[in-house]
Predicted model as a PDB file, atoms N, CA, C, CB and O in Angstrom, pLDDT in the B-factor column:
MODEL        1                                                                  
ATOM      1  N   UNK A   1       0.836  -1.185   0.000  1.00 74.00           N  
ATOM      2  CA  UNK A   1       0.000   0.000   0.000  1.00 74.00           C  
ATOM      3  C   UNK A   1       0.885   1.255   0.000  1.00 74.00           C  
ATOM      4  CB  UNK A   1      -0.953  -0.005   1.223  1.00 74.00           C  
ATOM      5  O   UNK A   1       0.393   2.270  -0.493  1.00 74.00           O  
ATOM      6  N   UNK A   2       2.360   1.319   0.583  1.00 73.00           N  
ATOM      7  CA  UNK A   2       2.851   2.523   0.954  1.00 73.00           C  
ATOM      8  C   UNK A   2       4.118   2.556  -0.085  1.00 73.00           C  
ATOM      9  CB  UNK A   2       3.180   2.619   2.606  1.00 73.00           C  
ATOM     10  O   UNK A   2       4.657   3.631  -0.346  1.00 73.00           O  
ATOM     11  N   UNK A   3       4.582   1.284  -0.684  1.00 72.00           N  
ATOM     12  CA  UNK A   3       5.254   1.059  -1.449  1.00 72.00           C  
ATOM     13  C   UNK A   3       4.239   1.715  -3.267  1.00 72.00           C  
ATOM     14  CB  UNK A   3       5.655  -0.586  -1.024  1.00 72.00           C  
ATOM     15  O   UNK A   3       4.796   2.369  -4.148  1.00 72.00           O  
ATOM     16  N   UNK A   4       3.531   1.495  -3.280  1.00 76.00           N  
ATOM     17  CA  UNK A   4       2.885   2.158  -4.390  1.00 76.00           C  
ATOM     18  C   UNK A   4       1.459   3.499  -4.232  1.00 76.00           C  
ATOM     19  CB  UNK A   4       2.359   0.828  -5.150  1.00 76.00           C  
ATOM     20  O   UNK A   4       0.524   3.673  -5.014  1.00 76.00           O  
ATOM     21  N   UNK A   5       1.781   4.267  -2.926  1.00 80.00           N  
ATOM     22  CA  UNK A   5       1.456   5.283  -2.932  1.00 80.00           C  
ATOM     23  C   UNK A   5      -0.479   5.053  -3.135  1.00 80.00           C  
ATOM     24  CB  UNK A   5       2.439   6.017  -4.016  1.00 80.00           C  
ATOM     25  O   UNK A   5      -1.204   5.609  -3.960  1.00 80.00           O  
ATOM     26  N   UNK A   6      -0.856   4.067  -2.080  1.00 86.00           N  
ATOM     27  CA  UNK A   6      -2.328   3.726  -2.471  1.00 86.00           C  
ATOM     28  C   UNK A   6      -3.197   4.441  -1.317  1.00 86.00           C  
ATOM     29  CB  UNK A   6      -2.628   1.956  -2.529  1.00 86.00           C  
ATOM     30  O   UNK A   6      -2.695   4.277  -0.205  1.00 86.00           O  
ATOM     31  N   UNK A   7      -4.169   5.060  -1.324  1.00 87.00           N  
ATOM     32  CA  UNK A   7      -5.352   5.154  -0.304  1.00 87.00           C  
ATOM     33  C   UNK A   7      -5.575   4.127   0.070  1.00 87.00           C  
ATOM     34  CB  UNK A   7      -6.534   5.637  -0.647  1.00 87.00           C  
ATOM     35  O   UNK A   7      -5.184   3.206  -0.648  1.00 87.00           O  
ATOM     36  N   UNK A   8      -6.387   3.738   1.510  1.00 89.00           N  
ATOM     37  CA  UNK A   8      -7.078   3.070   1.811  1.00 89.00           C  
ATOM     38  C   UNK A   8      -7.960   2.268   0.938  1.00 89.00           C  
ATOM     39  CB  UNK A   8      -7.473   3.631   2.474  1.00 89.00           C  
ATOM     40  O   UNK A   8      -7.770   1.165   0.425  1.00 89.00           O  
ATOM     41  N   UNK A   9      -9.531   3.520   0.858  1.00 86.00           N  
ATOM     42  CA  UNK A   9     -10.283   3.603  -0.343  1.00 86.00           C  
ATOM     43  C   UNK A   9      -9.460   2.587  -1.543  1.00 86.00           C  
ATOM     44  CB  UNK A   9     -10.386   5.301  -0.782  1.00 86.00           C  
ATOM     45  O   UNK A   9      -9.945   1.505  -1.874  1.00 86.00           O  
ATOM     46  N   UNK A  10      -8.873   2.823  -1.806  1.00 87.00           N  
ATOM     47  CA  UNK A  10      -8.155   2.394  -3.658  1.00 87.00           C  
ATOM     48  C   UNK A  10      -7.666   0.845  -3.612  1.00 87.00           C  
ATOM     49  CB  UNK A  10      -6.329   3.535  -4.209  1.00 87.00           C  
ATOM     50  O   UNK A  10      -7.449   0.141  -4.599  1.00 87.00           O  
ATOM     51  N   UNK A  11      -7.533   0.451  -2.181  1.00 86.00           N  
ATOM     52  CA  UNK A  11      -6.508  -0.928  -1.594  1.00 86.00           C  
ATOM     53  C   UNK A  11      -8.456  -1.643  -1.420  1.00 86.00           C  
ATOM     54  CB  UNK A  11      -4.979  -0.555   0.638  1.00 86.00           C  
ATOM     55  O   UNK A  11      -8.849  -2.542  -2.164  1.00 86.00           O  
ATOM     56  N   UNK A  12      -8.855  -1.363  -0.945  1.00 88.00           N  
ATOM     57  CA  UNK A  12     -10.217  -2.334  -0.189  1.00 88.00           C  
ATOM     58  C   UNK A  12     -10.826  -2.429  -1.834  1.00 88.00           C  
ATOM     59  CB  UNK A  12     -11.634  -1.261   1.400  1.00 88.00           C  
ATOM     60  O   UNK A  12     -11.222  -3.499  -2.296  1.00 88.00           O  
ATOM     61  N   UNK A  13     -10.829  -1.480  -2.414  1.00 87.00           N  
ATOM     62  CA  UNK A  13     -11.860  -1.553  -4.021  1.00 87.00           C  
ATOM     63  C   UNK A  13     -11.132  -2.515  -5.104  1.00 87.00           C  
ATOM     64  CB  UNK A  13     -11.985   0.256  -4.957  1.00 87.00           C  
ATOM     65  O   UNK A  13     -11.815  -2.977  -6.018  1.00 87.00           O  
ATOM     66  N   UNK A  14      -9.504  -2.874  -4.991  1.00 88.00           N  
ATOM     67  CA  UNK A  14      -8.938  -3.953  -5.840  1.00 88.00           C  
ATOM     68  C   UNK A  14      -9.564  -5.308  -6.124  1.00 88.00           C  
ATOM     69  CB  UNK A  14      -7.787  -4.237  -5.330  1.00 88.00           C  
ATOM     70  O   UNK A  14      -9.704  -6.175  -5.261  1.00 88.00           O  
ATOM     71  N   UNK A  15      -9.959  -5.439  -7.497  1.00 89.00           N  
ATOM     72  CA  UNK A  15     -10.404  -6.110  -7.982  1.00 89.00           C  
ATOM     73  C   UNK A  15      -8.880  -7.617  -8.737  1.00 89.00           C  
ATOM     74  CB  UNK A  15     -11.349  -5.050  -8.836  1.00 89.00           C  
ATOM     75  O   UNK A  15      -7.659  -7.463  -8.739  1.00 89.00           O  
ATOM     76  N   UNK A  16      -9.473  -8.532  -9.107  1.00 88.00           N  
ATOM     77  CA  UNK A  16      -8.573  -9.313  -9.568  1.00 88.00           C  
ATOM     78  C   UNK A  16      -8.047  -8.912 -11.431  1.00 88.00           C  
ATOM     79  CB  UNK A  16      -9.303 -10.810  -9.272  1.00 88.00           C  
ATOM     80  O   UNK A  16      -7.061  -9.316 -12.048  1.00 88.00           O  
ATOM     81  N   UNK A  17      -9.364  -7.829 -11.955  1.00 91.00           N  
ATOM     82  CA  UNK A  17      -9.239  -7.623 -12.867  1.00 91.00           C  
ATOM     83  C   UNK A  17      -8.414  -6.281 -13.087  1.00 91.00           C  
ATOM     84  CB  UNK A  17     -10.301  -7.809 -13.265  1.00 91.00           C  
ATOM     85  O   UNK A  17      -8.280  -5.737 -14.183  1.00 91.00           O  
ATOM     86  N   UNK A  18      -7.959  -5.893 -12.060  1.00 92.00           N  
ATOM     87  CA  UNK A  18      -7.191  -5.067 -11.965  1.00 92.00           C  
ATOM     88  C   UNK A  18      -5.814  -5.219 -11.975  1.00 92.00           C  
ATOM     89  CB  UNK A  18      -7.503  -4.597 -11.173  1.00 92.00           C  
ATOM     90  O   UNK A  18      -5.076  -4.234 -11.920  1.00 92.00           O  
ATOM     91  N   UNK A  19      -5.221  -6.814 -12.068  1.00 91.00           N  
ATOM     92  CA  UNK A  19      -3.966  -6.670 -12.080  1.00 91.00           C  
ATOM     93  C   UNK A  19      -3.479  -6.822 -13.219  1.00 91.00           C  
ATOM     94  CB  UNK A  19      -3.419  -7.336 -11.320  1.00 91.00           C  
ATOM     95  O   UNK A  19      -4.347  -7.067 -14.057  1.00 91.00           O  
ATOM     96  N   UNK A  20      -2.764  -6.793 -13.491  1.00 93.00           N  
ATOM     97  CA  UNK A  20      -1.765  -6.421 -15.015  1.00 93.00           C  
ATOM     98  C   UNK A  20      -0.328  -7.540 -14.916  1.00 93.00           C  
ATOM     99  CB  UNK A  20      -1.002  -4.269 -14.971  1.00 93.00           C  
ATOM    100  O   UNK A  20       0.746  -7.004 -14.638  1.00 93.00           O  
ATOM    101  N   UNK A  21      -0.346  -8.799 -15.105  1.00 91.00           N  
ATOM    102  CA  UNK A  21       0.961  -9.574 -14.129  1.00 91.00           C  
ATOM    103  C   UNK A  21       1.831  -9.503 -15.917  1.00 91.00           C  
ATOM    104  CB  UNK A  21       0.466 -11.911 -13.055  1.00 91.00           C  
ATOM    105  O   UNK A  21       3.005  -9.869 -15.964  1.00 91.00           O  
ATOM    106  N   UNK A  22       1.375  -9.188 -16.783  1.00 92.00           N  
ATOM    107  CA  UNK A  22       2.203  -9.094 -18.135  1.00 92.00           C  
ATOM    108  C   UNK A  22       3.011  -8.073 -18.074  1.00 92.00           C  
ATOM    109  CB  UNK A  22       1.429  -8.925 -19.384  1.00 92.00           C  
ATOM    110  O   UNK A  22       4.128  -8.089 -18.590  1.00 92.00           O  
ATOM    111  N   UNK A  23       2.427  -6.880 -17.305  1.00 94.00           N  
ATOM    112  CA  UNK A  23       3.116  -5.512 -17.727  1.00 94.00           C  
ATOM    113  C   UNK A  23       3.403  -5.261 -16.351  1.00 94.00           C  
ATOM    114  CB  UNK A  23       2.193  -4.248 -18.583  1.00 94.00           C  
ATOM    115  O   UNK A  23       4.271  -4.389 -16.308  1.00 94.00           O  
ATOM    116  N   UNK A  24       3.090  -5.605 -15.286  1.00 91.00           N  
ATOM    117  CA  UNK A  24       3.287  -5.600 -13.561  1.00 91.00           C  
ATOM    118  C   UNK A  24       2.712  -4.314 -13.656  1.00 91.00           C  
ATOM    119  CB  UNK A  24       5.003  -5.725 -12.679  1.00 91.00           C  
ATOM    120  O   UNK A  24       3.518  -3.385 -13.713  1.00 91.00           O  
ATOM    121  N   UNK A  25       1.614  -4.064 -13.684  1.00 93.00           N  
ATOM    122  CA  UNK A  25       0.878  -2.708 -13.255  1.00 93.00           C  
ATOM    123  C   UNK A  25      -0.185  -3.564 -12.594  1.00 93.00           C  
ATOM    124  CB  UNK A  25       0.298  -1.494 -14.574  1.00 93.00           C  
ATOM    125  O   UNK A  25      -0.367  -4.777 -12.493  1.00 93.00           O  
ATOM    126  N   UNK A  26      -0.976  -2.199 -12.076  1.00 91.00           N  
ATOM    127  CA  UNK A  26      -2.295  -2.382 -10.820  1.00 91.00           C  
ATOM    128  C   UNK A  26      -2.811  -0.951 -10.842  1.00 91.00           C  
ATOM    129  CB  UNK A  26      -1.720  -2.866  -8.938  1.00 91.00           C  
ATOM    130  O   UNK A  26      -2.645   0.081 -10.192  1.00 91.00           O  
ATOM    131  N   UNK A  27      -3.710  -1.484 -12.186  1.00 92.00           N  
ATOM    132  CA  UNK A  27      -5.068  -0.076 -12.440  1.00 92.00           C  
ATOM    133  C   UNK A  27      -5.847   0.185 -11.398  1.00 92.00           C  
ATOM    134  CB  UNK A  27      -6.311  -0.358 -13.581  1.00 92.00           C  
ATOM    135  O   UNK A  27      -6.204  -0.784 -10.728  1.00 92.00           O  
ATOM    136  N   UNK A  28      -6.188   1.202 -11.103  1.00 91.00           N  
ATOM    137  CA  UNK A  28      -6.666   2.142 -10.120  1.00 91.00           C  
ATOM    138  C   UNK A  28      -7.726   2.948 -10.777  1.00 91.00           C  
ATOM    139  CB  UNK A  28      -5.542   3.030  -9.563  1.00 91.00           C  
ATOM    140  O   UNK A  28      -7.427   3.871 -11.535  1.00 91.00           O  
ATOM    141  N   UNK A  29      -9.005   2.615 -10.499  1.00 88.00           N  
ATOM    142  CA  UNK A  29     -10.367   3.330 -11.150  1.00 88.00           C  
ATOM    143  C   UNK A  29     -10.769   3.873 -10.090  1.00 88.00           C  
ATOM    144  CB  UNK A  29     -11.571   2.450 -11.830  1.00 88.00           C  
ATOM    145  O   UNK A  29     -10.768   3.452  -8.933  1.00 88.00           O  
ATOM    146  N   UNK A  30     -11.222   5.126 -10.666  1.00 84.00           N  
ATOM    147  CA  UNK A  30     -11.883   6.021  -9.682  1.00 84.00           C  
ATOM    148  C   UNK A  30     -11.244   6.439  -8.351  1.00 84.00           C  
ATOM    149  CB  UNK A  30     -13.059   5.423  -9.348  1.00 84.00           C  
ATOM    150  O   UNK A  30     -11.723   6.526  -7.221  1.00 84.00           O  
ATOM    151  N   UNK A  31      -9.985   6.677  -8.844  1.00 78.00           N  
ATOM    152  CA  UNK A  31      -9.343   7.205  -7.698  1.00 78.00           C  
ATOM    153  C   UNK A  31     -10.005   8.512  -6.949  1.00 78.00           C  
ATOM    154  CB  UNK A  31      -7.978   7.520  -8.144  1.00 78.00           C  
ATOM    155  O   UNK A  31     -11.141   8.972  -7.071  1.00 78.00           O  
ATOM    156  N   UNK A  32      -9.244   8.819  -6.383  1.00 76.00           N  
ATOM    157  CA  UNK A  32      -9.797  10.484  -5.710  1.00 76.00           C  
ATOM    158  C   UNK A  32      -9.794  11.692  -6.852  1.00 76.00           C  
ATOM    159  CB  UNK A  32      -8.529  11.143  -4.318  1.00 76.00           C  
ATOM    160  O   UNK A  32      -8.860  11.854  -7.637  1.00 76.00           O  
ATOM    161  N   UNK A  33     -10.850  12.415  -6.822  1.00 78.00           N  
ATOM    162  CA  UNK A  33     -10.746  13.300  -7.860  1.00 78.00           C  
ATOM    163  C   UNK A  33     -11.727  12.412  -9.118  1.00 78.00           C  
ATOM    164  CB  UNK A  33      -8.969  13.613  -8.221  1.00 78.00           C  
ATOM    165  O   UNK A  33     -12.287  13.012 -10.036  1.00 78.00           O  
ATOM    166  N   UNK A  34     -11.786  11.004  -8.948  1.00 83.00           N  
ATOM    167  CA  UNK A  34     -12.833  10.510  -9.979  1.00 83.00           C  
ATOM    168  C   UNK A  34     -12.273  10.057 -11.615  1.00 83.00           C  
ATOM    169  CB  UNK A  34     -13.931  11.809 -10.118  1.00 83.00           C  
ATOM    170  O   UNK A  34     -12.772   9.952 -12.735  1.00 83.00           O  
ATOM    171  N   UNK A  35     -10.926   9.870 -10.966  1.00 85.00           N  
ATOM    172  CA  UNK A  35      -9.242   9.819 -11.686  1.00 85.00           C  
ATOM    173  C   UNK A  35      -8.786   8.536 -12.085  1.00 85.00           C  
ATOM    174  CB  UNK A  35      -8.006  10.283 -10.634  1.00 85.00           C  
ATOM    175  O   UNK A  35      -8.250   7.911 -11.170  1.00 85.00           O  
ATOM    176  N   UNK A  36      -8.850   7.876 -13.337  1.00 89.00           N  
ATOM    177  CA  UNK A  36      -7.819   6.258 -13.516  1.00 89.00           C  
ATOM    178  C   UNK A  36      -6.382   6.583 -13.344  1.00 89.00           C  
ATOM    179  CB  UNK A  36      -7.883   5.416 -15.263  1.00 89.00           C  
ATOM    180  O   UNK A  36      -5.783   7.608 -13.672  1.00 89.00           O  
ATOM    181  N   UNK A  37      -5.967   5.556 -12.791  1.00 90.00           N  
ATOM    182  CA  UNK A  37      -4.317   5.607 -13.149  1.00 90.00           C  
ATOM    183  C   UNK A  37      -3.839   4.018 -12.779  1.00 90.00           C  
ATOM    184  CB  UNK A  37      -3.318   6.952 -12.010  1.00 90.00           C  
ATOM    185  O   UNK A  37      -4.389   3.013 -12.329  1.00 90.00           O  
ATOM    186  N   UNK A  38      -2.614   4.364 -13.196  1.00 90.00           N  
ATOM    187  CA  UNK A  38      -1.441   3.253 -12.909  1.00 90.00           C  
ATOM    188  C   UNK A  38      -0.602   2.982 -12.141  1.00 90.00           C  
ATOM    189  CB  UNK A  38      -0.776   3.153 -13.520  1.00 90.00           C  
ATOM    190  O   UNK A  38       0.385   3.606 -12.529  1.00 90.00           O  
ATOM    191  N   UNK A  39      -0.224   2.158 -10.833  1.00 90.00           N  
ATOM    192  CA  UNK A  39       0.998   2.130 -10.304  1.00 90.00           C  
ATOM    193  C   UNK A  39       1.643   1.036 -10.365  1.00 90.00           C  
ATOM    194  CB  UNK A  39       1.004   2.464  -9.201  1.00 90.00           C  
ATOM    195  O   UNK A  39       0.946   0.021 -10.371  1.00 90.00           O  
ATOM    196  N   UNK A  40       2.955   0.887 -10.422  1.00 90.00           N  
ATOM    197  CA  UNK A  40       3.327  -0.609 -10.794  1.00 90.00           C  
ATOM    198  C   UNK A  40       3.468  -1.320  -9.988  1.00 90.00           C  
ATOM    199  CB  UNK A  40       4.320  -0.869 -11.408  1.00 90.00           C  
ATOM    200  O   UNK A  40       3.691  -0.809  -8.891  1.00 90.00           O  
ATOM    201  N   UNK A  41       3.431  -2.513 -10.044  1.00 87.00           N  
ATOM    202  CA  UNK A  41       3.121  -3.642  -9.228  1.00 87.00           C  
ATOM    203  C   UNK A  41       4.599  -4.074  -9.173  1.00 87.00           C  
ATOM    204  CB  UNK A  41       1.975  -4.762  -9.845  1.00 87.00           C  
ATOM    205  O   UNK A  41       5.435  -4.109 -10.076  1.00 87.00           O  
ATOM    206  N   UNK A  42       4.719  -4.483  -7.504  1.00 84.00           N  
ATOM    207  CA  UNK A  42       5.989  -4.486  -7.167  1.00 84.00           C  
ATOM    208  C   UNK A  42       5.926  -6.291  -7.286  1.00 84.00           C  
ATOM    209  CB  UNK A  42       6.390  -3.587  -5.574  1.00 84.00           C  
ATOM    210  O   UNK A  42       5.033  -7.089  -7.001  1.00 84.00           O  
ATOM    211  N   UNK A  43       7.431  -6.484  -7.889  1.00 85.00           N  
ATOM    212  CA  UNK A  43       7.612  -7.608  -8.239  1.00 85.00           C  
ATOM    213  C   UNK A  43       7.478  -8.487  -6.880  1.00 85.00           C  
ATOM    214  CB  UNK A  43       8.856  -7.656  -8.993  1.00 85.00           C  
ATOM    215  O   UNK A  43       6.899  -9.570  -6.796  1.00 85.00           O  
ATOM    216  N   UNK A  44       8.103  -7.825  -5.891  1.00 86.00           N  
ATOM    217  CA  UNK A  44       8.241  -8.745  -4.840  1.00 86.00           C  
ATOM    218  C   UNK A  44       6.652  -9.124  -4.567  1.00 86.00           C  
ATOM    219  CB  UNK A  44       9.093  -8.067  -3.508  1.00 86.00           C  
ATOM    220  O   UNK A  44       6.715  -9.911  -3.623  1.00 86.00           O  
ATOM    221  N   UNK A  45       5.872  -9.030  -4.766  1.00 84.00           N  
ATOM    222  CA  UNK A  45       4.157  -9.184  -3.916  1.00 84.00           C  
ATOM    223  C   UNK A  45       3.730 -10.039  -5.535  1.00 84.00           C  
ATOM    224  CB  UNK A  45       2.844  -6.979  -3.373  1.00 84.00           C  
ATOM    225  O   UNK A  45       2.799 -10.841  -5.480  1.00 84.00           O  
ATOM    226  N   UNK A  46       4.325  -9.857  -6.683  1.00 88.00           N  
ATOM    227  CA  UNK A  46       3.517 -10.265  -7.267  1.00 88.00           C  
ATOM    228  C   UNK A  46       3.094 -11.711  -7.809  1.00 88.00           C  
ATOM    229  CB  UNK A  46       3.649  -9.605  -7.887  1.00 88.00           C  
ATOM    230  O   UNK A  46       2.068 -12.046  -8.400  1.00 88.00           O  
ATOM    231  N   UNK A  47       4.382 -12.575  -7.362  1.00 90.00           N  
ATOM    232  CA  UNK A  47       3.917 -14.419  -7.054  1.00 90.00           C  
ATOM    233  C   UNK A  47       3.398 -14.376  -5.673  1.00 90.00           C  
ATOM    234  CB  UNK A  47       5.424 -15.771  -7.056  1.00 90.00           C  
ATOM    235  O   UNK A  47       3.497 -15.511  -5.208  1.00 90.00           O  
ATOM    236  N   UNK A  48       2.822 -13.452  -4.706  1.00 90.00           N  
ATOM    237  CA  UNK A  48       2.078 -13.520  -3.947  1.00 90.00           C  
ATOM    238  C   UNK A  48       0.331 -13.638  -4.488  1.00 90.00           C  
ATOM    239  CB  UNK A  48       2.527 -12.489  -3.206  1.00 90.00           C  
ATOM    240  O   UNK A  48      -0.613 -14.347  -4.138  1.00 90.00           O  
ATOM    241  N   UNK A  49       0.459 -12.873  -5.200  1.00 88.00           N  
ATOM    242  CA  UNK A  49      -0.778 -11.971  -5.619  1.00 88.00           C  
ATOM    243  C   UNK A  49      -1.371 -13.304  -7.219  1.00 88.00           C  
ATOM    244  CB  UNK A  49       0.006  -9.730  -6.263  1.00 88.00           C  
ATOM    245  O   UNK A  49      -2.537 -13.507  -7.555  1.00 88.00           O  
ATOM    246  N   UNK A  50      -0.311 -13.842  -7.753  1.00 92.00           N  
ATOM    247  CA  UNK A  50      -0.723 -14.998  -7.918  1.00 92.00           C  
ATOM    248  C   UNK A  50      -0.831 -16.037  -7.490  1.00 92.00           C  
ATOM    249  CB  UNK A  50      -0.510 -15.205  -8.422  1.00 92.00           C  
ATOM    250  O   UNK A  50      -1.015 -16.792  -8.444  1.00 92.00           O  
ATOM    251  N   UNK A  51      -0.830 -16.550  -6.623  1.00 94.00           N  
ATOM    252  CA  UNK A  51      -1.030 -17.562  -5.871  1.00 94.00           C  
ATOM    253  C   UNK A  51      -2.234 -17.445  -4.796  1.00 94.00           C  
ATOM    254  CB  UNK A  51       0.193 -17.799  -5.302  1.00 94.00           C  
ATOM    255  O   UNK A  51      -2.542 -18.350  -4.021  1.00 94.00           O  
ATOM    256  N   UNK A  52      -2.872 -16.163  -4.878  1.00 90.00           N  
ATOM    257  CA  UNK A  52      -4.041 -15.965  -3.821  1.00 90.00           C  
ATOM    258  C   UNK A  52      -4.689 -16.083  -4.626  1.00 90.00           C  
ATOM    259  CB  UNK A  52      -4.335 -14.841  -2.941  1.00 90.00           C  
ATOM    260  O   UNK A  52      -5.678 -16.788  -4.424  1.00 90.00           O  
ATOM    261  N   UNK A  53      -4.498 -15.442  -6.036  1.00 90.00           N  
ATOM    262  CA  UNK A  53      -5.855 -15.494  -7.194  1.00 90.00           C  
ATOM    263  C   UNK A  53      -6.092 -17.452  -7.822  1.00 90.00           C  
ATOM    264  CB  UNK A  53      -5.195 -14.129  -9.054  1.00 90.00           C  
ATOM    265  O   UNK A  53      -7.155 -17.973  -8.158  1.00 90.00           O  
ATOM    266  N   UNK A  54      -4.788 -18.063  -7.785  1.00 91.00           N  
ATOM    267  CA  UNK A  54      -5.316 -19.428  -8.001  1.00 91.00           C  
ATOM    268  C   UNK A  54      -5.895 -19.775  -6.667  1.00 91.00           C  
ATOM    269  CB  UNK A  54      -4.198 -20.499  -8.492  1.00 91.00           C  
ATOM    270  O   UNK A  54      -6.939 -20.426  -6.722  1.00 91.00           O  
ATOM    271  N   UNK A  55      -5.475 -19.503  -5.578  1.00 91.00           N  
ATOM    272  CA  UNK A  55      -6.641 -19.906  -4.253  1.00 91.00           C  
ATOM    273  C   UNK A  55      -8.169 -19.790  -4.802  1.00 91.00           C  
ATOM    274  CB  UNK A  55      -6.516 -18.646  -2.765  1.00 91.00           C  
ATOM    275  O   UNK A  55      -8.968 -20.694  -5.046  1.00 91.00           O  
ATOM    276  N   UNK A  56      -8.312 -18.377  -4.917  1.00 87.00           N  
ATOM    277  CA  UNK A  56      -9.214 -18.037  -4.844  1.00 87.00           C  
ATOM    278  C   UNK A  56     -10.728 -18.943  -6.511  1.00 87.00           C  
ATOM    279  CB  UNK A  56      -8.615 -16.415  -4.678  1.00 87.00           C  
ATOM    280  O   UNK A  56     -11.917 -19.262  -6.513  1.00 87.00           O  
ATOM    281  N   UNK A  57      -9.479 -18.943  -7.629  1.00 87.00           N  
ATOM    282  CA  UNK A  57     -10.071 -19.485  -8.563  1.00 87.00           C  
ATOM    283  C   UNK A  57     -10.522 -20.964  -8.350  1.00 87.00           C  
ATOM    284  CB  UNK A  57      -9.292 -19.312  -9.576  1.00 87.00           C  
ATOM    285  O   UNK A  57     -11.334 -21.478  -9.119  1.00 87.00           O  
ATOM    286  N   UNK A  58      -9.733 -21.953  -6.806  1.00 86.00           N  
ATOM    287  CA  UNK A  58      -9.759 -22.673  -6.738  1.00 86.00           C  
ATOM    288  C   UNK A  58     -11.013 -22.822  -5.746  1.00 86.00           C  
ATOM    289  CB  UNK A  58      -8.686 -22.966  -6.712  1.00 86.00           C  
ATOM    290  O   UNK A  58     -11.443 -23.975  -5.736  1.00 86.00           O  
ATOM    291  N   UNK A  59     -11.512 -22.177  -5.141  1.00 84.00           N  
ATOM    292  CA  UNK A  59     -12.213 -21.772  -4.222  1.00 84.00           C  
ATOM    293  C   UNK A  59     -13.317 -21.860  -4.597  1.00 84.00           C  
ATOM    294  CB  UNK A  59     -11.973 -20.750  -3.794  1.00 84.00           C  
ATOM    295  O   UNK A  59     -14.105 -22.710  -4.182  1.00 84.00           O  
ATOM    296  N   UNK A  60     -13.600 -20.913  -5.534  1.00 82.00           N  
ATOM    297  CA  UNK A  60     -14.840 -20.962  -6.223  1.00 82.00           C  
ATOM    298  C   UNK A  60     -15.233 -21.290  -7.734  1.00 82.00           C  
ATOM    299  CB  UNK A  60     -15.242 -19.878  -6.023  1.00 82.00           C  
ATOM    300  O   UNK A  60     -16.323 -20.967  -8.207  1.00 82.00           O  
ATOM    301  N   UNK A  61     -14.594 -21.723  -8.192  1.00 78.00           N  
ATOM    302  CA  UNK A  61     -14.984 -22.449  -9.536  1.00 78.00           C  
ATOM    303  C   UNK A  61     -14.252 -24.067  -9.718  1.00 78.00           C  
ATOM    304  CB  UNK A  61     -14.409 -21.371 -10.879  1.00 78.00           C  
ATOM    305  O   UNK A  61     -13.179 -24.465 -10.174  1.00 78.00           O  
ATOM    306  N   UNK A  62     -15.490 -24.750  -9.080  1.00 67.00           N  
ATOM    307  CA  UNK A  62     -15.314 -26.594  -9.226  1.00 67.00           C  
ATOM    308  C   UNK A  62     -14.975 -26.917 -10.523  1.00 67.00           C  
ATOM    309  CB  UNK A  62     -16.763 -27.571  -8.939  1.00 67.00           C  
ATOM    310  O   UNK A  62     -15.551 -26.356 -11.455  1.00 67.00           O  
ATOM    311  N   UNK A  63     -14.116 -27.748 -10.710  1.00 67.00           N  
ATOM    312  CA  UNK A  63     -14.195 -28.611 -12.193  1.00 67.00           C  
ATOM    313  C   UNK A  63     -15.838 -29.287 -13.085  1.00 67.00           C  
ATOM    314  CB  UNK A  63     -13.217 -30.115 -11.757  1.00 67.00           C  
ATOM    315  O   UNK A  63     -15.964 -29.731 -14.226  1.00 67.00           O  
ATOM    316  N   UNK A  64     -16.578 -29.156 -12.294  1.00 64.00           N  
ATOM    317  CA  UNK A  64     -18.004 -29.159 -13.206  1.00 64.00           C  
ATOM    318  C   UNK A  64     -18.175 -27.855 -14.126  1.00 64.00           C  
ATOM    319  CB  UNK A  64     -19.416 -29.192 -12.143  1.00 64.00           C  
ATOM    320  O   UNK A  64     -18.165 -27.844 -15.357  1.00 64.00           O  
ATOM    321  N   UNK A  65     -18.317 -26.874 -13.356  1.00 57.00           N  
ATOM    322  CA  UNK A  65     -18.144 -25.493 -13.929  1.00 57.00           C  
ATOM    323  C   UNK A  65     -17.782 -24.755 -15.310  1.00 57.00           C  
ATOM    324  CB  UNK A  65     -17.376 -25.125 -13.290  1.00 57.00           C  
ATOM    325  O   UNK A  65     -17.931 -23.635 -15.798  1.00 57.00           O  
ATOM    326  N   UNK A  66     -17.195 -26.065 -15.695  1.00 56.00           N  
ATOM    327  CA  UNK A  66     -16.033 -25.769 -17.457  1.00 56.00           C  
ATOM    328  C   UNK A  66     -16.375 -26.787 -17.961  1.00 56.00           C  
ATOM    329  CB  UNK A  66     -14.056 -25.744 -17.555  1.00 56.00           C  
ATOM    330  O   UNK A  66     -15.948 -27.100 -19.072  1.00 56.00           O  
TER     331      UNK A  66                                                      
ENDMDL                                                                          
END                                                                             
């Protein structure tokens, strides 16, 4: 959060479709001011940040599903 200069607000509203793991960015909609932007996604968090999203894909979408 302090490493890429985030609000509160901007950290709780992250979506999974918000990450960027090709280009290591982490879009930011509707910032303050009603503002998109970009901050880059720090390498160190970001085999974190995949590995919660396969949790999470694992979590909720069973192999019936597909």
């Amino acid at each position: 959060m302090y490493g890429c200069g985030l609000r509160m607000s901007e950290v709780l509203n992250i979506h999974i479709k918000d990450l960027d793991f090709g280009f290591d960015k982490l879009y930011i909609w509707d910032s303050k001011s009603l503002k998109d932007r970009t901050v880059p996604l720090p390498l160190k968090l970001t085999e974190e940040f995949q590995l919660q999203v396969k949790r999470g894909e694992e979590q909720y979408f069973s192999p019936l599903d597909f």
